[in-house]
Structure formats: C-alpha cells, structure tokens
N, C-alpha and C positions, 0 to 999 in steps of 0.2 A: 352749250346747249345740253338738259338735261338728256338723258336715255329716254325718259318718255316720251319729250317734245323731240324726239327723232324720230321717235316712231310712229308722232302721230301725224309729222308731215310729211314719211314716207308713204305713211294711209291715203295721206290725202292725193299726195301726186299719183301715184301707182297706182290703187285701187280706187280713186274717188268718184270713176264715173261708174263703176261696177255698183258700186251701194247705193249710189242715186238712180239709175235704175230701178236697183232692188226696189229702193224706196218708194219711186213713181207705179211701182207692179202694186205695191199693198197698198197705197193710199188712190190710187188711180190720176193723180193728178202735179204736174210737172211743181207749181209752189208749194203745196203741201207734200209733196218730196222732200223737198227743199230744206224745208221748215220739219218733218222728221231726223231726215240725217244730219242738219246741225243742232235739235234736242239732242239726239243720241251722242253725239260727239261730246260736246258738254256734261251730259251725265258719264261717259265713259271716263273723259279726262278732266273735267271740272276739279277734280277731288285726283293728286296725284296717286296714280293708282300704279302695281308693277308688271306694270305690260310692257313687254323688253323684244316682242316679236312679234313681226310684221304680222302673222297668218292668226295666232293669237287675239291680236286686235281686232283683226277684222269680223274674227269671230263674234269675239264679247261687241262690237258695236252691232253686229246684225242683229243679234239678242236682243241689243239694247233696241236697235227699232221695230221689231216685233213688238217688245212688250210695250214700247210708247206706241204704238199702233194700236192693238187693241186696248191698252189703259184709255188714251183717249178716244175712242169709237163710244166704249161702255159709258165715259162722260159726257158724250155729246148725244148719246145714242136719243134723248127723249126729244129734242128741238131740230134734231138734223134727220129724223125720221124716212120724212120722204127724199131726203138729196138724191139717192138712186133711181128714183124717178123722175128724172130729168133728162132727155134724151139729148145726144150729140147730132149737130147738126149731119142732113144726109149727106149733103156735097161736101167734099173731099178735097181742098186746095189741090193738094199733088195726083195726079194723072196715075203714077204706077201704085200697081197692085199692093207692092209690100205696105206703102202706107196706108191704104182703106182698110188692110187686116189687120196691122198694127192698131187702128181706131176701132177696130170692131170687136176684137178683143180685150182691148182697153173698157171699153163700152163691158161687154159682159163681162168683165170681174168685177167692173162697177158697182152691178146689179146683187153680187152676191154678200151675204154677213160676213161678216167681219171674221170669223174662225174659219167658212168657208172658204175663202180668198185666202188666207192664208196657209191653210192646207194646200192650195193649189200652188201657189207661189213656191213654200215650200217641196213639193214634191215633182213639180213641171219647173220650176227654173234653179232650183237648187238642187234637180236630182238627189231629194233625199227617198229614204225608205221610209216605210210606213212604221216600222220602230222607231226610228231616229225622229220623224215629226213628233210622235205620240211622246216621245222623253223631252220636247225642246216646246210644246204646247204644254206638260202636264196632264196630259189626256189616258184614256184606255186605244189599244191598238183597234179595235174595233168600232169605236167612234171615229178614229179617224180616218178608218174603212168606209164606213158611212158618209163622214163630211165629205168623202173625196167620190165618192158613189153622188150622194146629191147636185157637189155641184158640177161633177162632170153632166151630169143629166140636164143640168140647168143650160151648161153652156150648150151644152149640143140642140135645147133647144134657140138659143137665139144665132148659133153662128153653126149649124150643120152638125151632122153624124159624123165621127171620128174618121178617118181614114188612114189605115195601115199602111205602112209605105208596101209592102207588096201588094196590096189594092192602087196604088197611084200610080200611072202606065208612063209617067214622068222619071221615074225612078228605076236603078236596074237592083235586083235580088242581088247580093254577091254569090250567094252556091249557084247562081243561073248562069252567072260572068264566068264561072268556071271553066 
C-alpha cells in the first residue's frame, strides 16, 4: 500500500465522522454531507498527491470542502434560491432537548448565505480566529467581523440572545469555585 493510501484510510477511520460532521454543519444536510466529503476526498486524492500525514490531510480536505461548498452554492445559487425557505418540521421524533436544539440550529445556519455559514462554522466549530478565517476565506479581517456580526444577529434572531455561561445559573464561574 502506497504512503498516500495509508493515509487516506487512516483519515477515513480516525477522523471520518469529525469531517462529515463538519460537512453536515456547511451544507446543513446529512446526504449532501455525504456527497461533499466524498467530492473532497476525490479531489484531494484523485490525483496522487504528497500528503504523508495524518493532520496534514485533514487539513487540505477541509479546504477542499469549504471551497466545494461554496463553488457549488455560487452554481446552484440561481435555481436553489429559495431552499432556505423551507422549514423543518416542528415535531421533534426524540423527546430530549439536545436533539430539538441540535434541529434548531441546524435550521438556522440553514437560513444563512453561504460565506455566512461558513464564517460561523469556521469560527464556532473550528475555534478559529478572525485572522485565520479571513486567510482560509480570501477575505479582509473586517468583513469577516461583519459576516460574523450579521449572522450572529441573524441566529439570535431565530434561536434567542446569546447567553454567557456566567449568565446561565446551570453553570458554576471557576474563580466563584474557588
């Protein structure tokens, strides 16, 4: 077995459910996850390329479905206009709370463009910085201040006001634990 194809079936065992995730966060939906992260995989490895390590990889494939995320958004964008306005059913199969916020969340990143969403994704599930998106989008750090200004605005209006964990009476401060 080549070095590459080692490495890309350690991607797939080890990190495979991490990026289909990811995927399901930018595209909002569990098949066109699907169908992103096995484009990206293909384009990564398609064309032997010298990706020799495991984190490496993971990298250049998140890349790769960012950019096939919005490459294809910008092509569908004139026929698939209104898909975000389609709402998810209100009833909820499952009973606990984690999943009705999981769907509700899901629901509103739905709702937002396509750079928006990804600003969000990027900076709320990949903990990145407002540099680090603004270099991995091609943007100004101040746009990306803004995308993350609007669509935080956005969401807070469909799923509530942010709440700090030292606002949430759920949670203990650590200097309070002290």
């Amino acid at each position: 077995m080549a070095a590459w194809e080692q490495v890309l079936d350690d991607l797939v065992q080890v990190r495979g459910h991490a990026l289909a995730r990811y995927a399901a966060l930018l595209t909002g939906s569990r098949a066109e996850a699907e169908d992103l992260l096995q484009e990206a995989l293909v384009r990564c490895f398609g064309q032997v390329r010298p990706l020799r390590n495991l984190v490496a990889a993971e990298t250049y494939v998140r890349r790769a479905m960012l950019n096939v995320f919005l490459d294809g958004h910008r092509r569908r964008e004139r026929w698939t206009g209104v898909r975000h306005l389609i709402a998810r059913p209100e009833h909820v199969e499952s009973p606990e709370a984690a999943a009705a916020d999981r769907v509700s969340v899901e629901s509103a990143l739905a709702s937002l463009r396509p750079r928006l969403r990804a600003c969000v994704v990027l900076r709320f599930y990949d903990d990145l910085t407002v540099p680090e998106i603004a270099q991995r989008l091609g943007l100004a750090e101040g746009t990306v201040k803004r995308y993350l200004s609007d669509a935080v605005g956005r969401l807070e209006d469909v799923l509530g006001p942010v709440v700090s964990s030292s606002e949430r009476p759920d949670t203990v401060d650590i200097k309070e634990a002290r």
